[in-house]
C-alpha positions in Angstrom: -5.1 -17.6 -44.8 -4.9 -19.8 -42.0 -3.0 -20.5 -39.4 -1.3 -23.6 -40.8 -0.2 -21.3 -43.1 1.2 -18.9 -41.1 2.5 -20.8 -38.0 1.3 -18.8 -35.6 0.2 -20.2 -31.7 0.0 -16.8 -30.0 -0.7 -17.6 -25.7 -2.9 -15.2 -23.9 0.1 -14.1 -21.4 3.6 -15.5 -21.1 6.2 -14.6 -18.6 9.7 -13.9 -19.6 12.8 -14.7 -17.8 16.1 -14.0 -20.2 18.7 -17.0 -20.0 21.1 -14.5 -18.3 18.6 -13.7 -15.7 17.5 -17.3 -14.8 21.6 -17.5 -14.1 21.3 -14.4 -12.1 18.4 -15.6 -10.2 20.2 -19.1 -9.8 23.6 -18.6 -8.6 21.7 -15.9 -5.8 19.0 -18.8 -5.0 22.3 -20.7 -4.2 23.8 -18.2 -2.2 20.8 -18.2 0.1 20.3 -22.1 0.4 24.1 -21.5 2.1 23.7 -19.3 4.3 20.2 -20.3 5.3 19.2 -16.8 5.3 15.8 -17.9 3.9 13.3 -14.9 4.8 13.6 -11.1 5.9 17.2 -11.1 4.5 19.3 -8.7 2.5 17.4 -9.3 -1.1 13.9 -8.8 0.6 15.6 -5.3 1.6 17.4 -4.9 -1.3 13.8 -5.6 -3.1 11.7 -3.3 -0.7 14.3 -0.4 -1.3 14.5 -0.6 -5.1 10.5 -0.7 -5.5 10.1 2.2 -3.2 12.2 4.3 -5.2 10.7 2.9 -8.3 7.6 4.0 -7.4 8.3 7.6 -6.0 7.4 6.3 -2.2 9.3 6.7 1.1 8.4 3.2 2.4 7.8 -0.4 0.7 7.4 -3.3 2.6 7.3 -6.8 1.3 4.9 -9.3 1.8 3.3 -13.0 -0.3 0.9 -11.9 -1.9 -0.9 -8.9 -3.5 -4.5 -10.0 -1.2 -2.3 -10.0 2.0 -0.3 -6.8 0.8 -3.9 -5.0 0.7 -5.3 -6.8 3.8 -2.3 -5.6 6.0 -3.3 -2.2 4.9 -6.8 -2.0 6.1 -5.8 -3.7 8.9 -3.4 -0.8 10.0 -5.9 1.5 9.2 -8.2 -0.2 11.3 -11.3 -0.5 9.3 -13.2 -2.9 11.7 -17.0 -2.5 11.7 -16.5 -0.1 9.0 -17.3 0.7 6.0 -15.0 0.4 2.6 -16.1 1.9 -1.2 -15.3 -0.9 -3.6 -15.3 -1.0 -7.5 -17.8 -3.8 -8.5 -15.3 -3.9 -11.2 -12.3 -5.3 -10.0 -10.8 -8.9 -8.6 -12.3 -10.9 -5.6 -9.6 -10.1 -3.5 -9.9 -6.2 -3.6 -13.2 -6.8 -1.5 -12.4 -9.5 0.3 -9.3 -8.1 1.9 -12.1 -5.7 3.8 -14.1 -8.2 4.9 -10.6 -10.5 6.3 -9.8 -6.7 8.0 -13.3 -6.7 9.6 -14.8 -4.4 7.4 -18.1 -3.6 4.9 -17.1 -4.0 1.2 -19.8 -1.0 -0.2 -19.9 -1.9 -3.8 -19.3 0.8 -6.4 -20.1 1.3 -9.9 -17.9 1.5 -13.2 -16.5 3.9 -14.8 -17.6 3.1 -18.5 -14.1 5.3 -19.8 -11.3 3.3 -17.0 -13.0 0.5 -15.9 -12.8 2.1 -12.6 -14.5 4.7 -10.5 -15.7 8.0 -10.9 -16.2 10.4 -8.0 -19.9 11.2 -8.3 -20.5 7.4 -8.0 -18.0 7.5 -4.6 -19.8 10.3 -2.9 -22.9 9.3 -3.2 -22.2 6.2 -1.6 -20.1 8.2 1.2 -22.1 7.8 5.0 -21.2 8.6 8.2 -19.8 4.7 9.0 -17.7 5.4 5.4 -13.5 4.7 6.5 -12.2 5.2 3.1 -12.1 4.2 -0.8 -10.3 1.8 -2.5 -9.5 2.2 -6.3 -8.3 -0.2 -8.1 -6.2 0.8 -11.7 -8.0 -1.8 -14.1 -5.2 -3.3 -16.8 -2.8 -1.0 -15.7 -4.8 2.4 -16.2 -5.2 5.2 -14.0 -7.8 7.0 -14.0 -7.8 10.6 -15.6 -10.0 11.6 -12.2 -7.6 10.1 -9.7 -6.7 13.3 -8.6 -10.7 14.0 -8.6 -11.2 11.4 -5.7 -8.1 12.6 -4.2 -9.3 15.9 -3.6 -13.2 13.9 -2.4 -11.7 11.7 -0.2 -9.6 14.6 1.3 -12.1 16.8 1.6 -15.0 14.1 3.2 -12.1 12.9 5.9 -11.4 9.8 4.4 -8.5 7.9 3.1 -8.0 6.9 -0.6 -6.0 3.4 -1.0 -5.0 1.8 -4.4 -5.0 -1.8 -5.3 -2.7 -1.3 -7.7 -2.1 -5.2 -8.3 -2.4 -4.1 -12.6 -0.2 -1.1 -12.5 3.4 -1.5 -12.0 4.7 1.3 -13.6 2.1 2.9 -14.8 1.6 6.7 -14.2 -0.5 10.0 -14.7 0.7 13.6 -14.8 4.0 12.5 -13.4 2.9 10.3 -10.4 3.4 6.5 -10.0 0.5 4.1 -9.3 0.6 3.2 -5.6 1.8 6.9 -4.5 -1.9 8.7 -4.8 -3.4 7.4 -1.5 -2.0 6.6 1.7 -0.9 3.8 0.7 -0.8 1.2 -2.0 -1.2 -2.3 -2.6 0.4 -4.6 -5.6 0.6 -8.3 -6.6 3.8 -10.3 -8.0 1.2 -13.6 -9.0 2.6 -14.7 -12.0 0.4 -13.1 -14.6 1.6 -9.8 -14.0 3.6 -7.3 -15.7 6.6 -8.8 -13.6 6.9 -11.4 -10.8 8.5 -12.8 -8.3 6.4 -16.2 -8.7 4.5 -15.1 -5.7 4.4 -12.2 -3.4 3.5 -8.6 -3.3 4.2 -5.1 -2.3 3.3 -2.4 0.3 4.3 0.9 -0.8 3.2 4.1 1.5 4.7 7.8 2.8 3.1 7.0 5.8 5.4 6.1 8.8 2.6 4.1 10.9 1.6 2.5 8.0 5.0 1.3 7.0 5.8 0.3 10.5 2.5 -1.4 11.6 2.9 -3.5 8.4 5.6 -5.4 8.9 4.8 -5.9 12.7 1.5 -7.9 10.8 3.5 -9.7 7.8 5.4 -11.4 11.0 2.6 -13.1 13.0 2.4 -10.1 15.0 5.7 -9.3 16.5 7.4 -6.1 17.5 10.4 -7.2 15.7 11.8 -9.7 14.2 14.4 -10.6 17.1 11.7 -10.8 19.8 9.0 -13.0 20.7 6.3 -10.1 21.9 3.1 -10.0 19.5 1.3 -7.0 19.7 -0.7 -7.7 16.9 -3.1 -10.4 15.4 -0.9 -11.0 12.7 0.3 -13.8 10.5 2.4 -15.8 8.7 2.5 -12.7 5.6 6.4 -13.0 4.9 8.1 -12.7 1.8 10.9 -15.5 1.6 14.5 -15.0 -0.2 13.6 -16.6 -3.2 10.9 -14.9 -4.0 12.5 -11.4 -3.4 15.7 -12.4 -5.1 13.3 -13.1 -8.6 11.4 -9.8 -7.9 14.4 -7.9 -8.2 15.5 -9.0 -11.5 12.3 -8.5 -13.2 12.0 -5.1 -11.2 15.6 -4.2 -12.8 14.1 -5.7 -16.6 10.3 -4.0 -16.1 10.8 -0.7 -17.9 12.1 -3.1 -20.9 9.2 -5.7 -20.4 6.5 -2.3 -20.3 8.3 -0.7 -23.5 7.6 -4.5 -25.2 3.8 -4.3 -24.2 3.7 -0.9 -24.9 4.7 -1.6 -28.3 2.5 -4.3 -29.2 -0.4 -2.1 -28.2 0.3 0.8 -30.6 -0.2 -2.1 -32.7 -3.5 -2.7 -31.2 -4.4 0.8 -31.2 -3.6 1.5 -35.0 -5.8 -1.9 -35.6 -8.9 -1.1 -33.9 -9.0 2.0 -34.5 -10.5 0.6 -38.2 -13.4 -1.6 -36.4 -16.5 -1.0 -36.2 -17.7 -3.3 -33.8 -14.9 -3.3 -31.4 -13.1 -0.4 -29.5 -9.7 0.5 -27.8 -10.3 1.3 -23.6 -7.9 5.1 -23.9 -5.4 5.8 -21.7 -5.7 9.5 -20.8 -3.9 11.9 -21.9 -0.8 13.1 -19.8 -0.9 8.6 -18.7 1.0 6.0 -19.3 0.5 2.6 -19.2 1.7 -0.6 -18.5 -0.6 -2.7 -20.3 -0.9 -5.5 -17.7 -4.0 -5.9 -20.2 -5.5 -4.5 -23.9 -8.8 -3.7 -23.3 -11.4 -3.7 -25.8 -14.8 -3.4 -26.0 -17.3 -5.1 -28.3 -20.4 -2.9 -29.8 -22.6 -5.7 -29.0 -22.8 -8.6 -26.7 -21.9 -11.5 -28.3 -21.1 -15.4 -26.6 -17.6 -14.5 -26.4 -16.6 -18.5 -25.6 -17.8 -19.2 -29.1 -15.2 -15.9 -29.9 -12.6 -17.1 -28.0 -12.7 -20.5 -29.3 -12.5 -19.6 -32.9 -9.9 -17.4 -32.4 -7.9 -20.2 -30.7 -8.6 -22.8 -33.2 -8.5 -20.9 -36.4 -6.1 -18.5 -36.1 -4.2 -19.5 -33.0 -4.8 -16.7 -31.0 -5.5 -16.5 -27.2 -7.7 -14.2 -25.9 -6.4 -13.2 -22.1 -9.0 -13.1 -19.2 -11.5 -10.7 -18.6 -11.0 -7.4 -15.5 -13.6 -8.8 -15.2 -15.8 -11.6 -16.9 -18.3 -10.7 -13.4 -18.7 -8.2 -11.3 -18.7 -8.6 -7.6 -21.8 -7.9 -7.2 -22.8 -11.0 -8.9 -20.6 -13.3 -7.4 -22.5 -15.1 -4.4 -20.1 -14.7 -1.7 -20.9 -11.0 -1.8 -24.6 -10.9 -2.5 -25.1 -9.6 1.3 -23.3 -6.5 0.4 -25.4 -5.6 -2.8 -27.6 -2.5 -2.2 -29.1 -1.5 -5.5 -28.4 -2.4 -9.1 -25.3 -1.7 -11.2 -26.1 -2.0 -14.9 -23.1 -0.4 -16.2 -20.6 -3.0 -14.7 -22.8 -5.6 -16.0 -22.8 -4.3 -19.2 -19.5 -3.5 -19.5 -18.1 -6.4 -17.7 -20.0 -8.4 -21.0 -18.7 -6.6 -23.7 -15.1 -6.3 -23.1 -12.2 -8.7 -24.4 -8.9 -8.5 -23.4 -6.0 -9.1 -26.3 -2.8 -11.4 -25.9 -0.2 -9.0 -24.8 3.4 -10.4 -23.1 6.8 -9.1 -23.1 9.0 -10.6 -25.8 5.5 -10.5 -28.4 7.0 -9.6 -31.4 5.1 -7.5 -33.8 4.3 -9.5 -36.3 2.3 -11.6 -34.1 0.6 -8.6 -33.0 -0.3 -7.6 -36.4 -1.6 -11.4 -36.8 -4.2 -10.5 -34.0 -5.4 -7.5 -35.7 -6.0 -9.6 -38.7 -7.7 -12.8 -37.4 -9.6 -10.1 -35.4 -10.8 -8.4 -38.1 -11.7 -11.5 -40.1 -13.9 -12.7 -36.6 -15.0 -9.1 -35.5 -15.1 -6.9 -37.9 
């Protein structure tokens, strides 16, 4: 049947703001524009507070943007002329946050069952100039050896960070993404599980960490009431705006993660019947967020031709890749390849990620399955 027939125009991602919240958001925007309390105000706090808690962390601190949220980081950590493990696997930014913080991205390869690191890959890349590891919870899952490189990482007197830009709410054995390392980094771009059209988020138990960040999100200063920099910062700021839509879509995301969550036991019941395509897990004892639905294909195949006939046929969207390349391949790192990493370019090949948004409703998620299974197989 096709999809004249059935109606169906299914996007690859879609953000959802509920009439009632876009008044929310409205008559607050207003009350700002009033005042003129524009940036560092009462919503930014109100934000900062309610994320903290949300994620099981004594400090969050707000900032523009997930890449400058994980930059501010390193910076406090001071990483300069030193060395940072990096998944191969994840988005420009993860890597080149360490080299705006004046450190060595050290690539690292994937983990074929997370799409993100395993510890015998870390720690053989561990050296004496080694700071610390980023990890980076690809479409929202964490790892089933998190607590693996937690232990490394403790044990070889090194930090363990989390770019946790995909993972806003997710979890494993209990524990939040962004509370496993000293500190965590996550994105409100649009695209994400929730948004505040731009910005992102600092969350950390760490005093030092918490404080020396938002000396840096303020170009530098000791405070916000005094002209003294005592740090190369910059303009990293979070305006009222922005906070003020973060925090309704922070009060709606466990309803917007039960809608994905939803849609992919559809997936999972669906795949599970291919034979050339299968579900990425999420571990036992995890949940997930499903910032993306992860599948891999058996074979490579010219997934534009796929994608296309997807769209056109059947109406369906296929989202973007984590990630169509990995770093390694990208040119503005080649300096920082040392070796080859075949599994991330396999991987990295064979993988699709299927349309998942809050608000889907089921019946379009069953229409995946079945143009998928007419195109797939």
């Amino acid at each position: 049947m096709t999809v004249q027939a059935q109606g169906y125009k299914i996007p690859a991602a879609k953000i959802q703001f509920l009439p009632e919240d876009r008044q929310w958001i409205a008559e607050r925007i207003q009350e700002a524009l009033g005042t003129g309390q524009l940036t560092l105000g009462k919503y930014g706090a109100e934000f900062e507070k309610g994320f903290a808690q949300f994620c099981g962390c004594k400090h969050a601190v707000a900032v523009n943007s997930g890449t400058s949220a994980l930059e501010i980081i390193l910076r406090a950590l001071g990483i300069e002329g030193k060395d940072v493990l990096v998944p191969t696997n994840t988005f420009f930014a993860t890597a080149a946050a360490v080299v705006h913080a004046g450190g060595n991205p050290i690539l690292v390869e994937m983990d074929p069952e997370s799409f993100g690191i395993r510890p015998e890959d870390v720690e053989g890349k561990i050296t004496a100039k080694t700071a610390g590891v980023i990890v980076v919870h690809i479409g929202g899952i964490v790892s089933r050896r998190i607590k693996e490189l937690q232990e490394l990482c403790r044990k070889k007197g090194i930090w363990l960070v989390e770019d946790a830009a995909h993972a806003h709410g997710s979890s494993y054995q209990g524990v939040k993404a962004g509370a496993f390392g000293m500190a965590g980094s996550f994105s409100f771009y649009p695209t994400k599980v929730m948004t505040s059209a731009e910005g992102g988020m600092i969350v950390t138990n760490d005093d030092r960490i918490a404080e020396e960040a938002r000396i840096y999100r303020d170009q530098g200063k000791a405070s916000f009431t005094q002209n003294a920099h005592v740090r190369m910062g910059y303009n990293w700021r979070m305006s009222e705006p922005h906070a003020i839509i973060g925090l309704k879509h922070l009060e709606r995301l466990p309803s917007m993660i039960s809608d994905r969550q939803k849609i992919a036991g559809i997936y999972d019941q669906g795949v599970a019947e291919f034979r050339n395509l299968f579900a990425l897990k999420v571990p036992e004892g995890g949940v997930c967020n499903y910032y993306k639905y992860i599948a891999v294909l058996k074979d490579k195949r010219d997934r534009k031709a796929l994608k296309t006939l997807l769209r056109e046929k059947y109406g369906v969207s296929l989202s973007g890749e984590v990630y169509e390349e990995p770093l390694h391949k990208q040119p503005v790192f080649s300096q920082y390849v040392s070796g080859p990493l075949s599994v991330s370019e396999d991987l990295c090949a064979r993988h699709i990620c299927l349309p998942v948004f809050s608000g889907m409703k089921e019946d379009e998620g069953r229409w995946v399955i079945s143009a998928l299974k007419e195109v797939v197989g």
